[in-house]
C-alpha positions as CSV (number, residue, x, y, z in Angstrom):
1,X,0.0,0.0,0.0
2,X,3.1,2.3,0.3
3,X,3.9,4.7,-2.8
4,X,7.5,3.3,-3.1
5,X,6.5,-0.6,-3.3
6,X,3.1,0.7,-5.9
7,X,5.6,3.1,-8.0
8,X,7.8,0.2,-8.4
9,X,5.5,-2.4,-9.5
10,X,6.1,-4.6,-6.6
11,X,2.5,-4.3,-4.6
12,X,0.1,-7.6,-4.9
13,X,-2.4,-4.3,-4.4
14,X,-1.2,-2.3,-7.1
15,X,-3.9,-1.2,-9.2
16,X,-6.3,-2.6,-6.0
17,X,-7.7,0.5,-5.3
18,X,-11.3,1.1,-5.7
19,X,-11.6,-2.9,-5.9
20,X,-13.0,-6.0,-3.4
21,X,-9.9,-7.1,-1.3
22,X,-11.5,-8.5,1.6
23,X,-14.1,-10.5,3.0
24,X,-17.2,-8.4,4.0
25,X,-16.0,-8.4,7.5
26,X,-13.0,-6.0,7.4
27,X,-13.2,-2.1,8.1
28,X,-9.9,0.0,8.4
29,X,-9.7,3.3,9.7
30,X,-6.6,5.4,9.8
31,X,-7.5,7.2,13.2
32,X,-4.5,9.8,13.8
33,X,-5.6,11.7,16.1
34,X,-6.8,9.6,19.1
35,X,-5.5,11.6,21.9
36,X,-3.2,9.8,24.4
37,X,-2.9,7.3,22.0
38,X,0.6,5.1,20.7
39,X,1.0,6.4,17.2
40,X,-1.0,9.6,17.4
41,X,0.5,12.4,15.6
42,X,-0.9,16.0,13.7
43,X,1.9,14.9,10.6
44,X,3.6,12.6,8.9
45,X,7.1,13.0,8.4
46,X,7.1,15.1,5.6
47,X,5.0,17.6,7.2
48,X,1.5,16.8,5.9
49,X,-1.3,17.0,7.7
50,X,-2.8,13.7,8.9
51,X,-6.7,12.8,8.9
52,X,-9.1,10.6,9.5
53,X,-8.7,7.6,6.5
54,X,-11.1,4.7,5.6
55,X,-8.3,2.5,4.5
56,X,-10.4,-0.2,3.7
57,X,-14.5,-0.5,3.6
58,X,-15.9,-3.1,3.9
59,X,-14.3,-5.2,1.0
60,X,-13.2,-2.1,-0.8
61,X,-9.5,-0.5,-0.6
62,X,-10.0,3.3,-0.7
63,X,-6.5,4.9,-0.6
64,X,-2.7,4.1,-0.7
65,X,0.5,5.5,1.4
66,X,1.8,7.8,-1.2
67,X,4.2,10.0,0.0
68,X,5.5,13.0,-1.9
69,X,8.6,12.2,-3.5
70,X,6.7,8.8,-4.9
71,X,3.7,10.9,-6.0
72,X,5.7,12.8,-8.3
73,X,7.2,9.8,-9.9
74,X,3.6,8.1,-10.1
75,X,2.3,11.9,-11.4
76,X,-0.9,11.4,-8.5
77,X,-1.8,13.3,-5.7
78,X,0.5,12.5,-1.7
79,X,-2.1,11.5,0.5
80,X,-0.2,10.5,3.0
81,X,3.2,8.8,4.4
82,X,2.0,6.1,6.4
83,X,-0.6,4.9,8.4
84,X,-0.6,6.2,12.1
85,X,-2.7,4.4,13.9
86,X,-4.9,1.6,12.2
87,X,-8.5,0.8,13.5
88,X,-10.9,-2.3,12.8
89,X,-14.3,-2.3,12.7
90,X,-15.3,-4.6,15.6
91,X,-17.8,-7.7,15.4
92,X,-19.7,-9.3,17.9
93,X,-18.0,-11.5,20.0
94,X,-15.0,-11.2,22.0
95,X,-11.9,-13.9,21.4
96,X,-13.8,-17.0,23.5
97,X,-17.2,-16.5,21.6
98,X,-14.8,-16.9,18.2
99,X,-13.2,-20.0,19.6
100,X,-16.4,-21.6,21.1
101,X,-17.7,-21.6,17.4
102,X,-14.4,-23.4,15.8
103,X,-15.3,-26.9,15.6
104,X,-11.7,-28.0,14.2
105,X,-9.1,-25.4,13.8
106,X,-6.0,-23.5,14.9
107,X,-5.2,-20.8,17.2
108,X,-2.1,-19.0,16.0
109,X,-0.1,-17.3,19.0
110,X,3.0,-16.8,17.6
111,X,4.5,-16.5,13.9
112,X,8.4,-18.0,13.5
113,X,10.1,-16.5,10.5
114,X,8.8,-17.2,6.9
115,X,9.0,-14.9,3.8
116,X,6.0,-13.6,1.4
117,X,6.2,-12.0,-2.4
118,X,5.2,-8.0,-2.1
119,X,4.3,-8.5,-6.1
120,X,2.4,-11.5,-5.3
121,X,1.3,-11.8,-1.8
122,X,1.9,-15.0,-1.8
123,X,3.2,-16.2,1.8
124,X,4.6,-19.1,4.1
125,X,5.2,-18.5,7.5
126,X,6.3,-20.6,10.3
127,X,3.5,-20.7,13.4
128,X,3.2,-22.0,16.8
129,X,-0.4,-21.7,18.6
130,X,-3.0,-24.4,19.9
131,X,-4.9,-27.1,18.2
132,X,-9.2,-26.1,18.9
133,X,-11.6,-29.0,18.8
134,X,-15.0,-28.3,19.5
135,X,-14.6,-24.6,20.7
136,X,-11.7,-25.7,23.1
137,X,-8.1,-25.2,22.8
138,X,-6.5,-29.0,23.1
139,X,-3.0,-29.4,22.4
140,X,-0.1,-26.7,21.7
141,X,1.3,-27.1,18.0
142,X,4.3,-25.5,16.7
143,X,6.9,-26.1,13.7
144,X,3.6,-25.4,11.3
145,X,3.5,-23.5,8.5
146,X,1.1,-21.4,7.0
147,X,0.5,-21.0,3.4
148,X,-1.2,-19.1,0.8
149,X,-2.1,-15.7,-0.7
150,X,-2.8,-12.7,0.9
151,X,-5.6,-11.8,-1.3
152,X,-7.4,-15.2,-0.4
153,X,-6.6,-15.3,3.1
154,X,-8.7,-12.1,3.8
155,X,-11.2,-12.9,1.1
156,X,-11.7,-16.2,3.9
157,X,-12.0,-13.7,6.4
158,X,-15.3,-14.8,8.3
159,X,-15.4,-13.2,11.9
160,X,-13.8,-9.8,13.0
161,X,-13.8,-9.6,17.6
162,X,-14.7,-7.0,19.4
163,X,-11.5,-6.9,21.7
164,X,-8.9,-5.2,19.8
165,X,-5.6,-4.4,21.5
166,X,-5.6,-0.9,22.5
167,X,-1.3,-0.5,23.7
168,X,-0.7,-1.0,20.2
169,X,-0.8,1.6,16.8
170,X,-2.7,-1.5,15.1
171,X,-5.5,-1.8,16.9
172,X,-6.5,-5.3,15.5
173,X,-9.2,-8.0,17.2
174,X,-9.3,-11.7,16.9
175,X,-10.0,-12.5,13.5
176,X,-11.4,-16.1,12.2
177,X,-10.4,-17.3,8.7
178,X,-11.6,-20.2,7.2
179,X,-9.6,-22.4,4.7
180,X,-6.5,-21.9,5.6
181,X,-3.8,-24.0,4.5
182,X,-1.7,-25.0,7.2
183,X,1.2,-28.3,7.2
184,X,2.4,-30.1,9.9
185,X,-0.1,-31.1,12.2
């Protein structure tokens, strides 16, 4: 989403904007100006003046980083840096409602290492978490990897929580994905 990755034709999101992304779920907000808040800030680092951004709406990306030296090259208007502090729209349920309604799945806790293709999105991480059967977290896993496409992964985005971490500039909740490909278990 940054002007330098987009400018250089390295962005699985170039040419993105305006278009589905997500699932349905997944509401972004760029909310600089939350007052005692990690990440809050008047500008960016060139000097412009930050503002309230929808990044992404509900399925639909609405803006990119773009900086002013990489808006010149790209011959479009700066909008902004980067993000400041990044906002989700909340669901319903809180992290043990989400896990309650897993009938077989994973809880990741941790990523170890792994690489993933900026022009591509396509990723493999190392993870470590728990095994969930039946809503309940069973048996600690690690030396798993994850696999896949970013564009996919969030299109299999089917729950968003409502307890996002507040001590941190990305202010993310639990989030629930469903096929996921995931190897040795």
């Amino acid at each position: 989403m940054y002007g330098s990755a987009l400018q250089q034709k390295n962005s699985f999101l170039l040419d993105k904007l305006g278009q589905q992304i997500t699932s349905d779920k997944l509401t972004i907000v760029d909310t600089p100006h939350l007052k005692r808040s990690f990440g809050a800030r008047w500008f960016d680092g060139e000097g412009v003046a930050t503002k309230q951004r929808v990044i992404v709406d509900k399925v639909v990306l609405q803006t990119y980083f773009i900086d002013t030296y990489n808006s010149k090259k790209m011959g479009v208007k700066p909008t902004i840096a980067s993000p400041s502090i990044l906002n989700a729209g909340l669901g319903e349920q809180n992290f043990e409602g989400i896990m309650k309604s897993v009938q077989k799945g994973i809880w990741i806790t941790g990523f170890n290492g792994g690489n993933s293709n900026a022009t591509t999105g396509d990723f493999s991480f190392g993870v470590e978490g728990f095994l969930i059967e039946n809503g309940i977290a069973t048996t600690p896993i690690g030396e798993m990897n994850i696999t896949g496409n970013m564009l996919a992964l969030w299109a299999n985005l089917i729950e968003v929580g409502n307890d996002p971490r507040t001590n941190s500039s990305w202010r993310m909740p639990s989030l629930l994905f469903s096929d996921v490909n995931f190897s040795g278990l």
